[in-house]
C-alpha positions as semicolon CSV with decimal commas, in nm:
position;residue;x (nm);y (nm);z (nm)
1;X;-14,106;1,465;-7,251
2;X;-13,810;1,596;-7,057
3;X;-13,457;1,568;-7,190
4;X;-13,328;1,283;-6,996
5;X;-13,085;1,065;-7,180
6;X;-13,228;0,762;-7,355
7;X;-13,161;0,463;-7,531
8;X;-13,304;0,214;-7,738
9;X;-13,244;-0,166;-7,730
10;X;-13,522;-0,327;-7,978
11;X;-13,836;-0,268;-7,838
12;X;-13,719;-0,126;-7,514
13;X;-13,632;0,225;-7,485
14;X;-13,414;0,306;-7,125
15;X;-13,433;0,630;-6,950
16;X;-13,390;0,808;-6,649
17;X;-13,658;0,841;-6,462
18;X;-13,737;1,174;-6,294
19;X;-13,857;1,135;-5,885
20;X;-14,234;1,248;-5,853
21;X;-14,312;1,167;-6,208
22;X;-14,595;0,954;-6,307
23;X;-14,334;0,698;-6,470
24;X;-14,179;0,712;-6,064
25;X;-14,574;0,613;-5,939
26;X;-14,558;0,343;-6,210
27;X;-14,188;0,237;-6,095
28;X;-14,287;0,227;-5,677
29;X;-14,591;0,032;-5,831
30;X;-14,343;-0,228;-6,013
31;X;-14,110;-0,234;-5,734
32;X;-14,413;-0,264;-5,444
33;X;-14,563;-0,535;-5,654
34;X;-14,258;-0,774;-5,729
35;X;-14,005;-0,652;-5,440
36;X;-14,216;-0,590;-5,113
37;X;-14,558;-0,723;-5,135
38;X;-14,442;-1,065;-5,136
39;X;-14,257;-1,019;-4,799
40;X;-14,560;-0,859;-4,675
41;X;-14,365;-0,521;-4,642
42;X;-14,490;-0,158;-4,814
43;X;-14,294;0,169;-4,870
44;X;-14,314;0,450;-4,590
45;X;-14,362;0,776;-4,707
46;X;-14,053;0,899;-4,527
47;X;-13,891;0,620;-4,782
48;X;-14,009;0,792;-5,077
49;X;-13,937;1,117;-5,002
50;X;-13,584;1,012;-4,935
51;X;-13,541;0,923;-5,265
52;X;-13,584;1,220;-5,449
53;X;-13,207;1,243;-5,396
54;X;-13,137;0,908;-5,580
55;X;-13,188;0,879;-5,961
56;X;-13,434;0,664;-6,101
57;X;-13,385;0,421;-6,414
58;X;-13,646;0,246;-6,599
59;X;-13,698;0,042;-6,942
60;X;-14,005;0,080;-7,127
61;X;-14,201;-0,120;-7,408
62;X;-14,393;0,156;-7,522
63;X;-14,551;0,327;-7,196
64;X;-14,527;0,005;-6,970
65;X;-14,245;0,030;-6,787
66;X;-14,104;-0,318;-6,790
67;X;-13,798;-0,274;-6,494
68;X;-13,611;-0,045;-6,292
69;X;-13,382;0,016;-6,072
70;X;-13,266;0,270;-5,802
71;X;-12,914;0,388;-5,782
72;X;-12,801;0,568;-5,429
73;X;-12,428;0,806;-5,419
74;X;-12,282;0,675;-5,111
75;X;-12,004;0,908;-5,157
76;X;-11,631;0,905;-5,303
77;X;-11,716;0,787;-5,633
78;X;-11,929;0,465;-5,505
79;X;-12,315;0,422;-5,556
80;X;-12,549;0,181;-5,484
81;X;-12,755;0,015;-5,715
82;X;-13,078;-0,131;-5,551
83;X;-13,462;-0,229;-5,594
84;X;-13,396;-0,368;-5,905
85;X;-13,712;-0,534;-6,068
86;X;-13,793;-0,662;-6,351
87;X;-14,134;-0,766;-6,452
88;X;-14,199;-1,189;-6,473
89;X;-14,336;-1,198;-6,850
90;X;-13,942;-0,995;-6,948
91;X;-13,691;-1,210;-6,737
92;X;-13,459;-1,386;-6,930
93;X;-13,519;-1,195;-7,237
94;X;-13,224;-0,941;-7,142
95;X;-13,402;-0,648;-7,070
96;X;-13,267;-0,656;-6,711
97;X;-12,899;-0,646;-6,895
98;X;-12,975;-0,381;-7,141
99;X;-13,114;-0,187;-6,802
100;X;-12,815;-0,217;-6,574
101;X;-12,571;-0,124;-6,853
102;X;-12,725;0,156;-6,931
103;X;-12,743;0,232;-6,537
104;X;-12,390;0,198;-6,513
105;X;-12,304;0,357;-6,819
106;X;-12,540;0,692;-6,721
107;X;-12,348;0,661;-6,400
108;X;-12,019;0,637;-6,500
109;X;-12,046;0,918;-6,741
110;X;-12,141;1,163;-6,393
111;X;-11,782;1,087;-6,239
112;X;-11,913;0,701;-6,045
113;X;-11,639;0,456;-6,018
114;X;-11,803;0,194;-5,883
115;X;-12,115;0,002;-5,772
116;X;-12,190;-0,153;-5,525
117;X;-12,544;-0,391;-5,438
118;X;-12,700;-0,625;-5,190
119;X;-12,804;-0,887;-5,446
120;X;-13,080;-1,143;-5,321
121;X;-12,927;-1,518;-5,335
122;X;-13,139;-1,597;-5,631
123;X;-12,987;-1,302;-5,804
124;X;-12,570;-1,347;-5,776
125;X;-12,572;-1,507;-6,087
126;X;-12,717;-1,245;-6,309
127;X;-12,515;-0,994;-6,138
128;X;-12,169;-1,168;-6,182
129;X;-12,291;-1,243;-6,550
130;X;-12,283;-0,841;-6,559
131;X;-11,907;-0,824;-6,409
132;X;-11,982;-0,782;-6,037
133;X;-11,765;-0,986;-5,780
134;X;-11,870;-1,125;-5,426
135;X;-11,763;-0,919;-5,107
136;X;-11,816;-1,101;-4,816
137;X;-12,024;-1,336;-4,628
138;X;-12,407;-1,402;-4,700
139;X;-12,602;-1,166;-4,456
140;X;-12,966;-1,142;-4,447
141;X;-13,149;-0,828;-4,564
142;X;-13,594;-0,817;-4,572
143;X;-13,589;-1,139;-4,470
144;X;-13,374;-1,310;-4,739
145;X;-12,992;-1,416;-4,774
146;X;-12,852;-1,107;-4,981
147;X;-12,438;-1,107;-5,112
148;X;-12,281;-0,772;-5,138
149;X;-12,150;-0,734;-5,465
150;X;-11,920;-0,447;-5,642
151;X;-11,799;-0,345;-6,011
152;X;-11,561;-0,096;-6,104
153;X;-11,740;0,175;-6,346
154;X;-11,585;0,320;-6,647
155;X;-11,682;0,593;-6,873
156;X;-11,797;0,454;-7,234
Protein backbone atom coordinates (compact mmCIF):
# COMPACT_ATOMS: atom_id res chain seq x y z
CA UNK A 1 0.00 0.00 0.00
CA UNK A 2 1.11 3.47 -0.98
CA UNK A 3 1.51 6.23 1.58
CA UNK A 4 -1.58 8.18 1.03
CA UNK A 5 -3.02 9.73 4.11
CA UNK A 6 -5.70 7.76 5.91
CA UNK A 7 -8.12 7.72 8.48
CA UNK A 8 -10.19 5.64 10.43
CA UNK A 9 -13.84 6.24 11.53
CA UNK A 10 -15.10 2.72 13.14
CA UNK A 11 -15.16 0.36 10.58
CA UNK A 12 -14.42 2.66 7.76
CA UNK A 13 -11.00 3.56 6.94
CA UNK A 14 -10.82 6.94 4.31
CA UNK A 15 -8.11 7.41 1.86
CA UNK A 16 -7.03 8.95 -1.13
CA UNK A 17 -7.41 7.18 -3.87
CA UNK A 18 -4.64 7.07 -6.49
CA UNK A 19 -6.08 7.51 -10.50
CA UNK A 20 -5.43 4.15 -12.45
CA UNK A 21 -5.48 2.08 -9.36
CA UNK A 22 -7.60 -0.91 -8.97
CA UNK A 23 -9.44 0.90 -5.91
CA UNK A 24 -10.09 3.88 -9.02
CA UNK A 25 -11.72 0.71 -11.34
CA UNK A 26 -13.71 -0.16 -8.18
CA UNK A 27 -14.62 3.71 -7.59
CA UNK A 28 -15.78 4.38 -11.67
CA UNK A 29 -17.62 0.99 -10.92
CA UNK A 30 -19.47 2.61 -7.73
CA UNK A 31 -19.94 5.82 -9.36
CA UNK A 32 -21.20 4.12 -12.99
CA UNK A 33 -23.49 1.95 -10.99
CA UNK A 34 -25.32 4.50 -8.60
CA UNK A 35 -24.56 7.94 -10.56
CA UNK A 36 -24.91 7.23 -14.42
CA UNK A 37 -26.49 3.98 -15.15
CA UNK A 38 -29.68 5.07 -13.86
CA UNK A 39 -29.83 8.06 -16.31
CA UNK A 40 -28.86 5.72 -18.94
CA UNK A 41 -25.47 7.63 -19.36
CA UNK A 42 -21.69 5.80 -19.18
CA UNK A 43 -18.20 7.39 -18.78
CA UNK A 44 -16.14 8.25 -22.07
CA UNK A 45 -12.77 7.35 -22.01
CA UNK A 46 -11.68 10.89 -22.80
CA UNK A 47 -13.63 11.42 -19.22
CA UNK A 48 -11.40 9.20 -17.44
CA UNK A 49 -8.36 10.14 -18.66
CA UNK A 50 -9.18 13.67 -17.70
CA UNK A 51 -9.24 12.81 -14.36
CA UNK A 52 -5.99 11.70 -13.61
CA UNK A 53 -5.51 15.39 -12.76
CA UNK A 54 -8.27 15.35 -10.02
CA UNK A 55 -7.72 13.43 -6.72
CA UNK A 56 -9.73 10.63 -5.83
CA UNK A 57 -11.31 9.91 -2.24
CA UNK A 58 -12.84 6.80 -1.10
CA UNK A 59 -14.08 5.03 2.29
CA UNK A 60 -13.59 1.48 2.72
CA UNK A 61 -15.08 -1.40 5.02
CA UNK A 62 -12.34 -3.61 4.65
CA UNK A 63 -11.59 -3.85 0.72
CA UNK A 64 -15.20 -2.75 -0.41
CA UNK A 65 -15.10 0.55 -1.08
CA UNK A 66 -18.32 1.87 0.34
CA UNK A 67 -18.27 5.82 -1.30
CA UNK A 68 -16.33 8.31 -3.00
CA UNK A 69 -16.01 11.26 -4.29
CA UNK A 70 -14.06 13.35 -6.91
CA UNK A 71 -12.62 16.67 -6.09
CA UNK A 72 -11.57 19.05 -9.29
CA UNK A 73 -8.92 22.52 -8.61
CA UNK A 74 -10.74 25.05 -10.50
CA UNK A 75 -8.10 27.44 -9.65
CA UNK A 76 -7.43 30.33 -6.96
CA UNK A 77 -7.90 28.29 -4.03
CA UNK A 78 -11.52 26.82 -5.15
CA UNK A 79 -12.21 23.07 -6.01
CA UNK A 80 -14.94 21.18 -6.90
CA UNK A 81 -16.22 18.41 -5.18
CA UNK A 82 -18.33 16.05 -7.47
CA UNK A 83 -19.56 12.34 -8.24
CA UNK A 84 -20.13 11.78 -4.87
CA UNK A 85 -21.68 8.25 -4.16
CA UNK A 86 -22.35 6.43 -1.59
CA UNK A 87 -23.46 2.90 -1.68
CA UNK A 88 -27.58 2.24 -0.67
CA UNK A 89 -26.94 -0.47 2.22
CA UNK A 90 -24.35 2.80 4.04
CA UNK A 91 -26.66 5.93 3.61
CA UNK A 92 -27.70 7.35 6.63
CA UNK A 93 -25.21 5.62 8.69
CA UNK A 94 -22.67 8.70 8.28
CA UNK A 95 -20.18 7.30 6.25
CA UNK A 96 -20.94 9.92 3.55
CA UNK A 97 -20.06 12.62 6.52
CA UNK A 98 -17.01 10.97 7.78
CA UNK A 99 -16.04 10.97 3.76
CA UNK A 100 -16.56 14.60 2.88
CA UNK A 101 -14.77 15.79 6.05
CA UNK A 102 -12.04 14.05 5.48
CA UNK A 103 -12.22 15.39 1.69
CA UNK A 104 -12.25 18.74 2.86
CA UNK A 105 -9.92 18.37 5.52
CA UNK A 106 -7.14 16.54 2.93
CA UNK A 107 -7.98 19.54 0.84
CA UNK A 108 -7.66 22.20 3.00
CA UNK A 109 -4.42 21.02 4.36
CA UNK A 110 -2.94 21.45 0.28
CA UNK A 111 -3.67 25.36 0.41
CA UNK A 112 -7.98 24.91 -0.84
CA UNK A 113 -10.14 27.56 0.54
CA UNK A 114 -13.15 26.57 -0.62
CA UNK A 115 -15.58 24.11 -2.29
CA UNK A 116 -17.72 24.37 -4.38
CA UNK A 117 -20.58 21.44 -5.86
CA UNK A 118 -23.57 20.95 -8.08
CA UNK A 119 -25.62 19.03 -5.51
CA UNK A 120 -28.65 16.96 -7.00
CA UNK A 121 -32.11 18.34 -5.37
CA UNK A 122 -32.40 15.26 -3.31
CA UNK A 123 -29.00 15.99 -1.94
CA UNK A 124 -29.08 19.96 -0.54
CA UNK A 125 -29.91 18.76 2.64
CA UNK A 126 -27.02 16.56 3.44
CA UNK A 127 -24.78 19.07 2.02
CA UNK A 128 -26.01 22.11 4.12
CA UNK A 129 -26.02 19.59 7.16
CA UNK A 130 -22.10 19.61 6.26
CA UNK A 131 -21.90 23.65 6.25
CA UNK A 132 -22.43 24.38 2.55
CA UNK A 133 -24.78 27.37 1.54
CA UNK A 134 -27.04 27.76 -1.67
CA UNK A 135 -25.67 29.95 -4.65
CA UNK A 136 -28.16 30.58 -6.99
CA UNK A 137 -31.06 29.38 -8.85
CA UNK A 138 -31.92 25.56 -9.45
CA UNK A 139 -30.39 24.67 -12.94
CA UNK A 140 -30.54 21.34 -14.42
CA UNK A 141 -27.41 19.19 -14.82
CA UNK A 142 -27.73 15.04 -16.42
CA UNK A 143 -31.08 15.49 -16.50
CA UNK A 144 -31.90 16.47 -12.88
CA UNK A 145 -32.47 19.87 -10.89
CA UNK A 146 -28.87 20.36 -9.30
CA UNK A 147 -28.15 23.69 -6.61
CA UNK A 148 -24.69 25.03 -6.64
CA UNK A 149 -23.44 25.00 -3.32
CA UNK A 150 -20.03 26.44 -1.61
CA UNK A 151 -18.07 26.14 1.89
CA UNK A 152 -15.21 27.98 2.97
CA UNK A 153 -12.21 25.39 3.80
CA UNK A 154 -9.96 25.67 6.71
CA UNK A 155 -6.89 23.91 7.69
CA UNK A 156 -7.53 21.48 10.86
Amino acid sequence: MENTPSRRGGDVQLREIRWGSREFAAEVELRYRLLRQPLGLWFSPRELEAEESERHFGAFEGRRLVACVVARPLGQGAVQLRQMAVEEDRRGRGVGRLLLDFAEAELAGSGFTEAVLHARETAVGFYEKAGYAVDGEPFEEVTLPHRLMRKRLTPR
